[in-house]
N, C-alpha and C positions, 0 to 999 in steps of 0.2 A: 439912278434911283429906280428901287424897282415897287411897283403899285399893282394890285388885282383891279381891272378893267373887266366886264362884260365874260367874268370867268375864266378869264383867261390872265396870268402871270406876265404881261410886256415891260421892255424894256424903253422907257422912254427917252429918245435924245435931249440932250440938254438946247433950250431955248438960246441960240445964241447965230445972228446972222451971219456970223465968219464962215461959220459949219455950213448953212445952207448955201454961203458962194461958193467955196469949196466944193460940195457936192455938185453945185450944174456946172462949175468951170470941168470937175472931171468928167461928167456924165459928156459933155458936150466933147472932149478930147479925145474919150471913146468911142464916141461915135465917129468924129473925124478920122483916127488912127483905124478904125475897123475901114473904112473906104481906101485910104490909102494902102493895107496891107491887101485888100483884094483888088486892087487896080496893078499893084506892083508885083505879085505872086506868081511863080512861075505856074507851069502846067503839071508839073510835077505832082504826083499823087503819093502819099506818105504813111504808114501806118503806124499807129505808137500802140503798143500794150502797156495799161495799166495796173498792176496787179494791188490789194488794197486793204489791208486788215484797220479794226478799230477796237479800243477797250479791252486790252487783251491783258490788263491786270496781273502779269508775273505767273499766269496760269499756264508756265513752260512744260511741267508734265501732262500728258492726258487726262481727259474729265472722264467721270463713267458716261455709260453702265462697266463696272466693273469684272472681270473676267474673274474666274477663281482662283490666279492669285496674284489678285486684287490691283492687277495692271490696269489704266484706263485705256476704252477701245475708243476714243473718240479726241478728234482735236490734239492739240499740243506741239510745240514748236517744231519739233523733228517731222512731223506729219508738212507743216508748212514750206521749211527748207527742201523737202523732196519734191511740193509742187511749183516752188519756185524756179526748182535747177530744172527742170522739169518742159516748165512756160520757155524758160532763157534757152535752153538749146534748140526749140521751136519757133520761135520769132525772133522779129531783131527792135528795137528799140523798146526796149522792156523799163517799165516803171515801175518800182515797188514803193507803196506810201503807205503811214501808219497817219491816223486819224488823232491819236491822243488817248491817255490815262493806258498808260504801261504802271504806273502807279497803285496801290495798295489792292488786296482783293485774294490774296494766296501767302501761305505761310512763306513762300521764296522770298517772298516782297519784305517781309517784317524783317526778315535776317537780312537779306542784302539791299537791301531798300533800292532795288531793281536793275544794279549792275550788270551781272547776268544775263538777264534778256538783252540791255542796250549796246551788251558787247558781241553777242551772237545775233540779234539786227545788225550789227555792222558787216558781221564775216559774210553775212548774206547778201551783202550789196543793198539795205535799204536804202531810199535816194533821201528820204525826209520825212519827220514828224513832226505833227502839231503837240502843241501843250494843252494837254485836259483839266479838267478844272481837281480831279486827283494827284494830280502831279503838287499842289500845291497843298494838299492834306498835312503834312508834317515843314510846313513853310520853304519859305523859297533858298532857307540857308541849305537843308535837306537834298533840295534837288540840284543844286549847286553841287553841293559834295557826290551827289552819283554821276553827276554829269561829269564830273571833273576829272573821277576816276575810271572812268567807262570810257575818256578821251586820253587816258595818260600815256597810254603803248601806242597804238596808230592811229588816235582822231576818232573822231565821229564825224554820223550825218550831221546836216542841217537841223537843228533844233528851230521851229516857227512859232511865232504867233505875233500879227500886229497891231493888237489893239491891247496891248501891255502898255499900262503906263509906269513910269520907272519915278521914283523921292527927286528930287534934283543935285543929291549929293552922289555921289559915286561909290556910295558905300555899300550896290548891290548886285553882285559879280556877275547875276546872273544877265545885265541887258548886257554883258560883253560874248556870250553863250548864247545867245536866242537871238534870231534873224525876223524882218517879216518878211520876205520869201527867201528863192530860191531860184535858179534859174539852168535847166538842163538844153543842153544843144545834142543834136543827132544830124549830123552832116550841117547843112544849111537851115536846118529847122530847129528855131528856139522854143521849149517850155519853158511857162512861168508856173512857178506854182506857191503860192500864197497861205498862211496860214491864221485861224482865226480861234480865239480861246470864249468859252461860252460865259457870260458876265455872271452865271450864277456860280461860279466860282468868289466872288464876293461874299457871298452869305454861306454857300456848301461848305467852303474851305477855308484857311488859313494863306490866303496870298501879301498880307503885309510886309511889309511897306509898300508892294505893287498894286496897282490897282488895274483891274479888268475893265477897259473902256467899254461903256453898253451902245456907242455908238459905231456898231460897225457897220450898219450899212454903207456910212459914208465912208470909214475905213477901206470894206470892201469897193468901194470907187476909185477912192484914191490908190488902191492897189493895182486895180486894173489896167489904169492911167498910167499907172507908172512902170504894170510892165509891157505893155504895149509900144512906149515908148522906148524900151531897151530892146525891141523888137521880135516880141515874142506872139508866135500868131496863134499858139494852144494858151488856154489860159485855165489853171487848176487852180481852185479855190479847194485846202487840203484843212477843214473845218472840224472843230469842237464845240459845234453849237447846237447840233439837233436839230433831228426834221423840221420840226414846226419854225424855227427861225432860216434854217439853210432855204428853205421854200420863202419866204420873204426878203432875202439875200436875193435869190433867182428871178422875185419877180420886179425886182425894184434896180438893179445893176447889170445891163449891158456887158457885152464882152464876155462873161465866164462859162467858158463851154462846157466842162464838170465839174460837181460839186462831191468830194470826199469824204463825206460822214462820218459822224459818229457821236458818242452819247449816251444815246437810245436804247442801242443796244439795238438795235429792230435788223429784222433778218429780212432784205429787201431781196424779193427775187426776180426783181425786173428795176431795171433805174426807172425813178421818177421825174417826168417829164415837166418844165415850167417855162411857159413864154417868157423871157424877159424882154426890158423896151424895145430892144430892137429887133423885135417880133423873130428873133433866133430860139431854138430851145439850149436851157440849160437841163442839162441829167446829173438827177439826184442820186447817188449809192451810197450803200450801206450795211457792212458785211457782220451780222452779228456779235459777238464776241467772245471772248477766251481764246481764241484759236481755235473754233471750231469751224468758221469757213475763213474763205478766202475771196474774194470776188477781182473776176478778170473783165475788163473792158476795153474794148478797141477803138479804138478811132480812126478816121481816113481825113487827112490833109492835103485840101485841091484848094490850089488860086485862095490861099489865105483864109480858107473855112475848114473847120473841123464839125465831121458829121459822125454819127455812130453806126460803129460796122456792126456790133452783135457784144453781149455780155453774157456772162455765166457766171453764178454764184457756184462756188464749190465747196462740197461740205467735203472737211477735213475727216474721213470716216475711218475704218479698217481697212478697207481695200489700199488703202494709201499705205504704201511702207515708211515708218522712219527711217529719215536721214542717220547710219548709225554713228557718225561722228557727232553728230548736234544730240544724238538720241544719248550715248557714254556722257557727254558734258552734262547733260539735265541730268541723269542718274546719278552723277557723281555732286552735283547741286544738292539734291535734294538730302540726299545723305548727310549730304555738311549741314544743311538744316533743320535734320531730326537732331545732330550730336549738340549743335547751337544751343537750339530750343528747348531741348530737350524733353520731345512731344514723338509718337509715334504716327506721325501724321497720315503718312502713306501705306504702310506697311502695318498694322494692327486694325483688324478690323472691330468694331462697336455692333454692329446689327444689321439688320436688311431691312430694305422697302420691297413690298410687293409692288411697287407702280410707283411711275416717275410724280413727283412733288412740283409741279409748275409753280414758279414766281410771279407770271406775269397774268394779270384778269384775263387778257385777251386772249390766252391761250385756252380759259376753260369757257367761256361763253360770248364772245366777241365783242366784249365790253370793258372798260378801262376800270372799271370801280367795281368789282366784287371780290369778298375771299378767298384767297386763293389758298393750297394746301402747304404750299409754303410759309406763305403766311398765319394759317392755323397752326402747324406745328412750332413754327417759333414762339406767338404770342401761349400757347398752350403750357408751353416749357417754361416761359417767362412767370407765372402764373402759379402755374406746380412749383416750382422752388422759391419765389417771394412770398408767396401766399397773400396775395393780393387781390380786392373785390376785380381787378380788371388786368390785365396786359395789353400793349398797345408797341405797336413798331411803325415804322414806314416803308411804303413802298423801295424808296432810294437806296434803304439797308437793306434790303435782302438782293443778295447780286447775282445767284445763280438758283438753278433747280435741284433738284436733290434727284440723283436719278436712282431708277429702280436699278434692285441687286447687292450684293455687299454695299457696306458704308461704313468709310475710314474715317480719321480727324481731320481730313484735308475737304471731303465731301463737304463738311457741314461749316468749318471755317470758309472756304469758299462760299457758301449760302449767307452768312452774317458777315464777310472778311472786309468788309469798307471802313474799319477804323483799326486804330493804336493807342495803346497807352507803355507809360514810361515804367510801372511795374514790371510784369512779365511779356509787352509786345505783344498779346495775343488778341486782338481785338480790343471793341470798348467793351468795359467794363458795366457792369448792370446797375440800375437804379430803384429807388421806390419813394415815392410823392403821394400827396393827396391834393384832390381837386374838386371844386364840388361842381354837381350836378351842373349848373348851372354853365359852367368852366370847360366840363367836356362837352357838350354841345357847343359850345363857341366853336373850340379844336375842330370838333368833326362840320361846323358849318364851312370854316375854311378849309378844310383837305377835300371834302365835295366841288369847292368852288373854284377848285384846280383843275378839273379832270379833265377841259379839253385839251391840256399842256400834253402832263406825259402824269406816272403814278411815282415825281420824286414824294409827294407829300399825303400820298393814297395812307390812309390807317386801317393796318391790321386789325383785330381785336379779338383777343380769349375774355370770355365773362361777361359780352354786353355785343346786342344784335343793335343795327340801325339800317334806316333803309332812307333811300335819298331819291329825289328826282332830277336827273338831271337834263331833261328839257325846261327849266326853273332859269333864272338868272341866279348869278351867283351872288349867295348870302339871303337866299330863300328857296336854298335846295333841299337838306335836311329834313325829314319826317315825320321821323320816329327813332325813339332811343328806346332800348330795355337793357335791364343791367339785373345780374341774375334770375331771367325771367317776367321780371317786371317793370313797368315803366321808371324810367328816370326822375328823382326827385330831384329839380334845381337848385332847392335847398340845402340837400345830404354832401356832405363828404365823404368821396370814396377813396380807396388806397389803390395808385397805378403803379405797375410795373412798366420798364421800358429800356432800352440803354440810357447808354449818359449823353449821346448824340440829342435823341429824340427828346432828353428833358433838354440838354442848351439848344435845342431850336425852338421848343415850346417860348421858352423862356424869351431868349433874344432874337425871334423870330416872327413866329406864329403870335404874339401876345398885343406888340406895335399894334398889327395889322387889325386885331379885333378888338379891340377898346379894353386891353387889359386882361389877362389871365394870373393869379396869384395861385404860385403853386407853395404848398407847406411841407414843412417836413421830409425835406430834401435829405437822401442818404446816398451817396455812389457808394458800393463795396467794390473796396480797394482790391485789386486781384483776380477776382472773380466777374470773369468776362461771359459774355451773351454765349459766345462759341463753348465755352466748357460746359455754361446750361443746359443747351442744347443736345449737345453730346452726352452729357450725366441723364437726361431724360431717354433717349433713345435706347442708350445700353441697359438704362434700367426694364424697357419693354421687350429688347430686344431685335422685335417685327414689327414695322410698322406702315401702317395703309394709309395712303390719300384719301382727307374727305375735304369737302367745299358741303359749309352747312347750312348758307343763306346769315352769314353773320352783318356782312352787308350787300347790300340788295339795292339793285334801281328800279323804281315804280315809275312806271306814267303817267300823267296829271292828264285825264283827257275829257272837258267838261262835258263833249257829246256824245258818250262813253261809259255805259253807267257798270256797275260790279256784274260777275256772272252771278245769274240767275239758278246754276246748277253746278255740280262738280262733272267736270272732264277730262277726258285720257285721247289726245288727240294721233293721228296716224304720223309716224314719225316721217321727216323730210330730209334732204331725199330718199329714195327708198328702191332698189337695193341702194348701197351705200358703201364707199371705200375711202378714206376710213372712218371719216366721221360723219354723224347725221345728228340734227337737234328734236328733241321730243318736245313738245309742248303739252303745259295742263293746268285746269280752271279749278278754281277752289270760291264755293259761293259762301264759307265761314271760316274762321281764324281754325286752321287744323294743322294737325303734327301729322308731318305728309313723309311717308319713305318710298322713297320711286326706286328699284333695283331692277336689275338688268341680267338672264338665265341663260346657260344656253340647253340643246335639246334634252338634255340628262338632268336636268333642274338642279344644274349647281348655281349658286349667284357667281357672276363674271363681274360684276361693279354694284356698286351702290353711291349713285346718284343724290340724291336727296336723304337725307334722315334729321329731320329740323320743323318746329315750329312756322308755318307760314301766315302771313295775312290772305284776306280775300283777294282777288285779282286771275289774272294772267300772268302762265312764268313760263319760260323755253331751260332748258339744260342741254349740255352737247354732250354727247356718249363717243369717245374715241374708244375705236375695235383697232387697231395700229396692231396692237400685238395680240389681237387672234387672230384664228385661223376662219376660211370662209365658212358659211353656215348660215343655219336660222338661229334666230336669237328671240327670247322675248323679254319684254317691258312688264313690269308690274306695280302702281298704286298701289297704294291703302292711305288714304284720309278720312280721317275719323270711322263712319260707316261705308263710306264709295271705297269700292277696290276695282281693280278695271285690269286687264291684261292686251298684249297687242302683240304682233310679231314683227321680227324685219327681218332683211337678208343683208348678211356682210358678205357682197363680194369681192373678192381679189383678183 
């Protein structure tokens, strides 16, 4: 069952004291087997390399920035197989593990519904994958049939996940195809390695008749218990559950010396560290996604403990050559997948971005809940072709960034590619509903009252500003709503745009949880997918620029902390600055504020701000990444205060 707690999305175990003996007989066997394997352990010292992708979505060719003509320089399988053969002819007990959701997210995926990939992870020597809660997107008959086919010439890896609960008829191929671990030997030394599937795969996706056990802590106990007693002294917990639960895994279960991420997506560049009971660390990682890193981790094995030697995240860049045998197979892929679909996906370009489109809040001002330019240009698109008072998406649907330079059909279907339909396969398909005032406020009090999770349930929005607090308990975060400029009437009915995801999760989702949402005048248009919107928008501009416009916004509730008293233009932090630095500035009335950024020849270099704001205090972060060093300066205007500053971008 899942319930919002104290703003936070948990997973509650089922009340039932079988589970709770269970868990301390294993906790306790644990801890017993950890004494035994360091009393009985030779002196011997052992090293394992881990090598470790996650969420790599069928995103087998390179992402941009795209070269002129129109190759991607960054990431992509062949880039990976070269760092793998790479690692293996340099060390010896080499691990390679995939985290989960090879599954939807790239036009490869729709046509081959991910064979491809799981046959060239094979030729590569993966040792084991978990199942992401995308794997189970188009049901588990689906992943059957790729599994099935991807095993029919010479096998596969291990396929994991133990906290799959299976119908009790046998009518579901798949628990004869999925293991809950795995177990690797190097001379005298056993790995276990474990795998865990994240339970929002119940609601995300289509797992029926399976059901994703939300009790894995005890899972993961019972797993450790059980490999420890097949005598395994490394123990890898190889997870699809996300930071925020992998770190409660770590601090509640004994035994698991690393934790293999994924999810998130989040680009860790150092493992993260978590006491468990028996005051050991476990280390968290987690290699962002598409193929664009890789992350390597070592361990050292003395007297029955495993310690960490050193890790590196490596970004899969240009410098890395492809593999040109895996590099010919993806080429020849993709190909079968323009004649398939018959889409020019890779190879016709639509337009350019002057500057990369981030998906994620955290990348534009170190916060989980604001708009991002990915998120304006979809919700924007949506908007412009329904012609609708609002558009609205989720965080969860937007899966990549949009990077600056040419942009093909593959760019922007990678940005929306988290869905299918049985028309033309090309994503989901668009929506338009009405909801009144009243109705979207609800929506937007629950997608607020998510944020300290992750942003599956963050709201986009073209047409309508809101600003949230989120030092607030959840379901008293919400502020302020305006919709075309002006406040929200509770009463009105407005017309939304959205996919057809974002309306069946309004619907059979988001609605339970707040006392009802009645949405009307439900249309899906048959055929006509978010991806083609999107794309029909951009080719119609052309060129198009990232803005973040303060659509929504996190305020402070701070009672001993009154409004500024004056407009200000504060000295940028840190300062010089490589590459990014945050401005900060006070506005003491509701003003339509443009903050832009010169450099010495007074061209604009960015534009910051250009948006309606309230009174308060605001920061913005100014990424100089791709200029060159120099002076630069800042420049205000709200309403009558204009203010100028300078800084210095060094390199």
């Amino acid at each position: 069952m899942r319930k919002l707690r104290n703003g936070k999305l948990k997973y509650h175990a089922q009340e039932n004291r079988k589970g709770k003996i269970m868990l301390k007989t294993a906790l306790s066997r644990i801890v017993l087997a950890t004494l035994i394997f360091s009393a009985a352990a030779v002196a011997q010292t052992d090293t394992i390399t881990v090598l470790h992708v996650n969420d790599t979505h069928s995103c087998l060719a390179p992402l941009g920035p795209r070269a002129a003509n129109l190759s991607g320089t960054i990431g992509g399988i062949a880039r990976l197989a070269t760092e793998v053969a790479a690692v293996r002819n340099t060390d010896s007990n080499v691990l390679f593990l995939h985290a989960g959701d090879y599954s939807i997210g790239d036009p490869v995926y729709n046509s081959t519904f991910g064979v491809p990939e799981l046959t060239l992870l094979r030729q590569m020597g993966l040792d084991a994958m978990t199942l992401g809660n995308h794997e189970f997107d188009l049901t588990p008959a689906t992943l059957e049939g790729a599994l099935s086919t991807a095993s029919s010439v010479d096998g596969l890896f291990p396929i994991l996940s133990a906290n799959l609960i299976y119908p009790t008829d046998t009518s579901v191929a798949l628990k004869n195809m999925v293991v809950p671990f795995t177990i690797k030997q190097y001379g005298t030394l056993k790995v276990g390695i474990f795998g865990l599937t994240t339970p929002e795969t119940n609601v995300l996706s289509q797992p029926a008749p399976i059901f994703v056990d939300t009790n894995f802590v005890e899972t993961a106990a019972v797993m450790v218990d059980s490999l420890k007693n097949h005598g395994c002294s490394v123990v890898i917990l190889l997870s699809h559950l996300g930071e925020y639960y992998d770190e409660a895994v770590a601090a509640n279960v004994p035994g698991i010396d690393v934790i293999v991420g994924g999810h998130d997506h989040y680009v860790l560049d150092e493992p993260v560290p978590v006491v468990n009971p028996a005051s050991d660390t476990t280390w968290i990682v987690q290699a962002g996604a598409f193929y664009e890193y890789v992350g390597k981790l070592r361990l050292t094995v003395a007297s029955g403990k495993a310690k960490l030697l050193d890790y590196q995240l490596i970004h899969l860049d240009n410098s890395i050559q492809e593999d040109p045998t895996v590099k010919a197979t993806v080429d020849a892929v993709v190909a079968q997948v323009e004649e398939v679909l018959g889409q020019y996906f890779f190879t016709q370009k639509i337009g350019y971005a002057t500057e990369d489109f981030p998906e994620i809040s955290a990348v534009i001002a170190g916060s989980k809940m604001r708009d991002t330019p990915a998120g304006n240009l979809i919700t924007d698109a949506f908007r412009d072709s329904m012609k609708t008072d609002v558009a609205i998406t989720a965080g969860g649907s937007i899966a990549q960034p949009l990077y600056h330079g040419p942009i093909v059909d593959a760019d922007v279907f990678r940005m929306v590619g988290y869905g299918f339909n049985t028309t033309n396969g090309l994503g989901y398909q668009m929506a338009t509903y009405k909801l009144t005032g009243a109705d979207i406020w609800k929506a937007l009090e629950f997608s607020v009252g998510t944020l300290d999770l992750n942003d599956e349930f963050q709201i986009q929005v073209s047409g309508m500003v809101y600003t949230y607090a989120p030092d607030q308990p959840a379901g008293s975060r919400l502020k302020s709503v305006t919709v075309g400029g002006v406040p929200i009437d509770l009463q009105k009915t407005y017309s939304v745009a959205s996919n057809e995801f974002v309306l069946l999760m309004l619907n059979n989702f988001v609605s339970p949880q707040v006392g009802g949402i009645t949405v009307t005048d439900p249309q899906i248009y048959t055929g006509v997918t978010e991806y083609q919107v999107v794309c029909a928008y951009i080719a119609a501009r052309d060129t198009i620029s990232p803005t973040t416009q303060g659509r929504l916004l996190p305020v402070v509730e701070r009672k001993d902390r009154a409004l500024p008293h004056d407009y200000a233009l504060s000295q940028n932090y840190p300062n010089p600055f490589n590459p990014a630095t945050t401005i900060s500035y006070e506005l003491s009335a509701i003003s339509y504020v443009t903050l832009k950024v010169y450099n010495v020849l007074g061209q604009e270099v960015a534009s910051l701000v250009n948006d309606t704001r309230q009174p308060g205090e605001y920061t913005v972060q100014f990424d100089g990444s791709r200029l060159p060093s120099g002076v630069y300066f800042y420049r205000i205007e709200a309403g009558q205060f204009h203010s100028v500053k300078k800084m210095i971008l060094m390199k």
